[in-house]
C-alpha positions as CSV (number, residue, x, y, z in Angstrom):
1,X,83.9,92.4,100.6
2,X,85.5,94.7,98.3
3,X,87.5,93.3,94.8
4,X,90.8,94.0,94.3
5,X,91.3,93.7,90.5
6,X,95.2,94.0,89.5
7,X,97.0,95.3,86.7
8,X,99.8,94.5,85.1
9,X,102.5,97.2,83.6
10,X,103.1,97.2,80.1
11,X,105.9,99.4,80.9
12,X,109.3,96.6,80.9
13,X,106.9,94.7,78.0
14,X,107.4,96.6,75.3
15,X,109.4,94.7,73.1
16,X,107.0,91.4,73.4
17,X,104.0,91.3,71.0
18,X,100.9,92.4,72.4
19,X,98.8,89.3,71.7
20,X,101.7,87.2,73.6
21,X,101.9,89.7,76.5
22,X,97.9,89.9,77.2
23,X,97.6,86.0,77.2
24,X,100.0,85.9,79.9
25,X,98.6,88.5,81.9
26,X,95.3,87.0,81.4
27,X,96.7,83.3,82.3
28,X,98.2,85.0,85.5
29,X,95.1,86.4,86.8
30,X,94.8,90.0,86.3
31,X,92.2,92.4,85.2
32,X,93.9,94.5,82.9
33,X,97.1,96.3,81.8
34,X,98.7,99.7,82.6
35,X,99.6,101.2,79.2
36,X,100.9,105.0,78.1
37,X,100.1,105.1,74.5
38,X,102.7,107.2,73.4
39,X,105.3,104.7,74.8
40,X,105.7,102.1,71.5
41,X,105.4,102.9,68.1
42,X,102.3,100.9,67.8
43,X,98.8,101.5,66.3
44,X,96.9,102.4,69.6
45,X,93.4,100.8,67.9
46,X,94.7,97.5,67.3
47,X,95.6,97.1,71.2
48,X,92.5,98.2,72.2
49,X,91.0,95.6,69.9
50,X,92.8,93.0,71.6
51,X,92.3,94.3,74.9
52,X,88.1,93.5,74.1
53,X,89.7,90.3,72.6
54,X,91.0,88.7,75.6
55,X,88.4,90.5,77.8
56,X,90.6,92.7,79.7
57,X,90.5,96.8,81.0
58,X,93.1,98.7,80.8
59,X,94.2,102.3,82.5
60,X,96.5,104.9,81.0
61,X,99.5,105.9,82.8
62,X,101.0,109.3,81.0
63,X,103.3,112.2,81.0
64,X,104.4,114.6,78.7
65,X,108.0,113.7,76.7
66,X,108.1,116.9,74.4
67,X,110.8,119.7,75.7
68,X,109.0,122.7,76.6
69,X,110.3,126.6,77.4
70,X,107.0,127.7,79.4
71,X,104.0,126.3,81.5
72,X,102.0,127.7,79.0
73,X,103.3,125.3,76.5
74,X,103.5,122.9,78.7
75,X,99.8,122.7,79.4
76,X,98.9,122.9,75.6
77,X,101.0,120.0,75.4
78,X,99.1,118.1,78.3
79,X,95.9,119.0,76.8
80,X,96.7,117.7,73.8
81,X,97.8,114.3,74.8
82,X,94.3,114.3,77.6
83,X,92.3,115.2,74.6
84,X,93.5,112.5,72.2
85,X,92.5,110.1,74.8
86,X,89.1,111.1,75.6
87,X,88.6,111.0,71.8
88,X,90.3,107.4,71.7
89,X,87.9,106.4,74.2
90,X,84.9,107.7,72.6
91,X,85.4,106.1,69.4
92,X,86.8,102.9,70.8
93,X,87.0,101.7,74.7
94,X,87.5,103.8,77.4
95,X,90.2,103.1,80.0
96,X,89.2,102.9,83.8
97,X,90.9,106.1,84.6
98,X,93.9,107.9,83.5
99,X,97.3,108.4,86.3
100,X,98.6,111.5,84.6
101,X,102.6,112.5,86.0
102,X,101.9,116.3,85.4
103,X,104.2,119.0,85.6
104,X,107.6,119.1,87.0
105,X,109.5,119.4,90.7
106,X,109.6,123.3,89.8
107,X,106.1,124.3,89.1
108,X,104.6,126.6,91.6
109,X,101.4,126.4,93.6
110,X,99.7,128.5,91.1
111,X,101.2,126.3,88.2
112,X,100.1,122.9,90.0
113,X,96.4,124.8,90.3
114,X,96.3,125.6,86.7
115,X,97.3,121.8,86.0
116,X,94.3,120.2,88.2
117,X,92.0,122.7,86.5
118,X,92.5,121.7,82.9
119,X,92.7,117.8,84.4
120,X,89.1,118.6,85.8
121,X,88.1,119.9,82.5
122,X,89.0,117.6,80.6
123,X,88.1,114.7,82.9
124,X,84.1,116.3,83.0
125,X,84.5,116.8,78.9
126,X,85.3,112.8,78.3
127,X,83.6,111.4,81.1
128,X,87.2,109.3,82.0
129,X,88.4,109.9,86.0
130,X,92.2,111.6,85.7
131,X,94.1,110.6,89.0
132,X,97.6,112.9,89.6
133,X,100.0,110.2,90.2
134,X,102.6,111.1,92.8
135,X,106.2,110.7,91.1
136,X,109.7,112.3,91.3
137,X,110.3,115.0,89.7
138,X,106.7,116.0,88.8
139,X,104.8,118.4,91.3
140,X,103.7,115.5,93.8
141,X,107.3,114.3,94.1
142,X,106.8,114.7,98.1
143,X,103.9,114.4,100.7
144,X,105.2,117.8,101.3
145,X,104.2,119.7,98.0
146,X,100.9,117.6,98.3
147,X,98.8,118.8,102.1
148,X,99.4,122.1,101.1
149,X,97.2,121.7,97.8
150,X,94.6,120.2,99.6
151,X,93.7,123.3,101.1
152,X,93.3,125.2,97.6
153,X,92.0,122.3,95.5
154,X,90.3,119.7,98.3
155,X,88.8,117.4,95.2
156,X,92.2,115.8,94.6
157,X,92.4,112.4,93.3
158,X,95.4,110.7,93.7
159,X,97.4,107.8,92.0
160,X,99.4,107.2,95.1
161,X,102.9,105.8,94.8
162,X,104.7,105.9,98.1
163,X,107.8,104.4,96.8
164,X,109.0,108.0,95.4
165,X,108.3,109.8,98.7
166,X,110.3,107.0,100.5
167,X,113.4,107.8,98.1
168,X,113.0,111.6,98.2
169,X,112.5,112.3,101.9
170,X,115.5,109.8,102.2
171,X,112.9,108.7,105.3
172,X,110.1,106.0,105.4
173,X,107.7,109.4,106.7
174,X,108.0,107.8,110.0
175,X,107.7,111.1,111.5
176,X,104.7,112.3,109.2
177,X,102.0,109.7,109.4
178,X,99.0,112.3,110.3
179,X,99.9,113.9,106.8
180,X,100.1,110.5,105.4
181,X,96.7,109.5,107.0
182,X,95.5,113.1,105.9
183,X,96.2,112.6,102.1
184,X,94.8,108.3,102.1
185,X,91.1,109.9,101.5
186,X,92.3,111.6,98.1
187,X,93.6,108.2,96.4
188,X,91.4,106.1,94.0
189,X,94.4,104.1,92.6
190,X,97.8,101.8,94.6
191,X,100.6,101.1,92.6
192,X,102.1,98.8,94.5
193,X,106.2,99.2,93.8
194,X,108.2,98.9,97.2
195,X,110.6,101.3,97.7
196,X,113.0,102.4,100.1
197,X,115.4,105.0,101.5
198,X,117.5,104.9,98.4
199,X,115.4,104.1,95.5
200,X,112.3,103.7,94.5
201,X,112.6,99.8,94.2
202,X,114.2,97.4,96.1
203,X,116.4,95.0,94.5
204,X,114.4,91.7,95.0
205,X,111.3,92.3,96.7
206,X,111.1,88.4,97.1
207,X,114.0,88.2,99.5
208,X,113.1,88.1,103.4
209,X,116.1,91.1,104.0
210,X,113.1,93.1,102.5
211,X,110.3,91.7,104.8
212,X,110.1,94.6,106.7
213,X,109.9,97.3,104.1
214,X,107.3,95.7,102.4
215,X,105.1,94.7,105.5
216,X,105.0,98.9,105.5
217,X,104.1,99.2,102.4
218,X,100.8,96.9,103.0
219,X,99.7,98.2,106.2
220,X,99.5,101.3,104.6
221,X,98.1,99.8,101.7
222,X,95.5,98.0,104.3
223,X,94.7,101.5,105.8
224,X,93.9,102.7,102.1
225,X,91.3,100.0,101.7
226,X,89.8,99.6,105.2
227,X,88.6,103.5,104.1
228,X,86.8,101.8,100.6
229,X,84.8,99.2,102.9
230,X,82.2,100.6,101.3
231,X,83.0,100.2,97.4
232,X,82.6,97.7,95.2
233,X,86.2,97.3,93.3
234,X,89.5,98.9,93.8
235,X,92.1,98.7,91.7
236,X,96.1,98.5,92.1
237,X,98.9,98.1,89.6
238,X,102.0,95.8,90.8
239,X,104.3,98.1,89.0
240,X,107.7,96.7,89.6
241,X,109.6,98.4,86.4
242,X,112.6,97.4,84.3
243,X,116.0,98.3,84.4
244,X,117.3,100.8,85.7
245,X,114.3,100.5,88.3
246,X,115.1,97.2,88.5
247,X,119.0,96.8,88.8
248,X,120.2,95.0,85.5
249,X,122.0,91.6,85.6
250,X,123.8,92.6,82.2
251,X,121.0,89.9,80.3
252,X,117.6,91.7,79.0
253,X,115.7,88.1,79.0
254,X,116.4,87.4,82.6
255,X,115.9,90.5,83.2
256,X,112.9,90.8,82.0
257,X,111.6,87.5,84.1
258,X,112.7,88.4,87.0
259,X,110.6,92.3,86.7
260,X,107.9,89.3,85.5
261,X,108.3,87.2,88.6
262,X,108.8,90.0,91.0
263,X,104.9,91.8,90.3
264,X,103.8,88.5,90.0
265,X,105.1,87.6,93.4
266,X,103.3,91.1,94.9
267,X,100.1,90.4,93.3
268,X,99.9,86.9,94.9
269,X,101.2,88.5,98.1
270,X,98.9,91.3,98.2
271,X,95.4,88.8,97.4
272,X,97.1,86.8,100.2
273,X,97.2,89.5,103.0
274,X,95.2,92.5,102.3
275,X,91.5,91.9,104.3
276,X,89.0,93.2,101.8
């Protein structure tokens, strides 16, 4: 039997102290938390000493905010920000892996090749796996821009996040499930959001006029796992976001419980129905 361990987003948390938000996401079961450093003004060491404090992992979810005029500069950038993590790790706790959001829609093959390299590099440098999450508006914004890299760089790891490719294709790739099947090897991480033709989050995954969409989403997500028979742990992040992921009621604090209740409500579905 493989174990699923979960982890919860602190993307949509920011504003709660972290001591408060990791004793609730320890009372509610989960591993560990999704984090990007650079997304709070907040002394990175003192939440990874309260990570060890309340006995949970974390993994790094990052992208690069700085404007840029070049891919040159843009990769110093990204290096920059990989490199500040490995040495984060090495004096303090590593994080299970790192989903990096690299480059942009534009990029060409030959960028996206130059990206995976210095990913690789680094990744062998600070021992830490770096997964290429696939996002909108970054180079893995379609299962399109995706099979054909295969062919040049066959070693990709993925942090796969169908949702995007739902929204961008306009489609749920019911006409492209060989490619879809092609690309499940590559992927070490799920973030399970569930998404649909027009976004990449449905209103209220809780709601049954959603049952369909998401029953997708797991047998896919079952697919994924019944190829890691094999490993010990695998790991997925309910990652249901905030406003305007999530579409606002006009009141942060409900709001902000109902992006709560709404991963919560996928975690428990997922440990109910996914066959490990």
């Amino acid at each position: 039997m493989v174990k699923l361990d979960f982890f919860y987003p602190r993307w949509g948390s920011e504003h709660i102290p972290w001591a408060d938000f990791l004793e609730r996401v320890r009372a509610a079961g989960y591993a560990g938390v999704e984090w990007f450093p650079f997304g709070e003004n907040i002394d990175p060491t003192s939440v990874l000493q309260l990570l060890s404090k309340y006995k949970l992992k974390y993994s790094i979810v990052t992208c690069v905010l700085q404007s840029f005029d070049t891919t040159e500069a843009y990769f110093k950038l990204l290096e920059e920000q990989l490199a500040y993590y490995g040495k984060l790790a090495k004096a303090y706790a590593a994080p299970e892996f790192i989903s990096v959001q690299m480059g942009r829609e534009y990029f060409s093959p030959v960028d996206v090749l130059q990206g995976l390299r210095l990913c690789e590099r680094i990744e062998k440098q600070y021992g830490i796996e770096i997964f290429q999450e696939t996002h909108r508006n970054k180079w893995s914004y379609g299962l399109h821009t995706v099979i054909p890299m295969l062919e040049s760089y066959p070693d990709l790891k993925l942090t796969l996040d169908i949702s995007h490719w739902f929204c961008v294709s306009e489609s749920l790739l019911e006409d492209r499930q060989e490619e879809l099947a092609r690309i499940l090897p590559q992927v070490r991480h799920i973030h399970a959001r569930v998404g649909y033709t027009q976004g990449p989050q449905v209103p209220d995954v809780r709601k049954k006029i959603y049952r369909d969409i998401v029953a997708l989403h797991l047998a896919l997500w079952q697919q994924w796992i019944n190829l890691n028979k094999s490993k010990s742990c695998l790991t997925i992040t309910t990652e249901f976001g905030p406003p305007p992921y999530l579409i606002s009621s006009g009141n942060g604090e409900r709001d902000n419980e109902r992006q709560w209740q709404q991963n919560l409500w996928m975690k428990r579905y997922l440990s109910r129905h996914l066959i490990t």
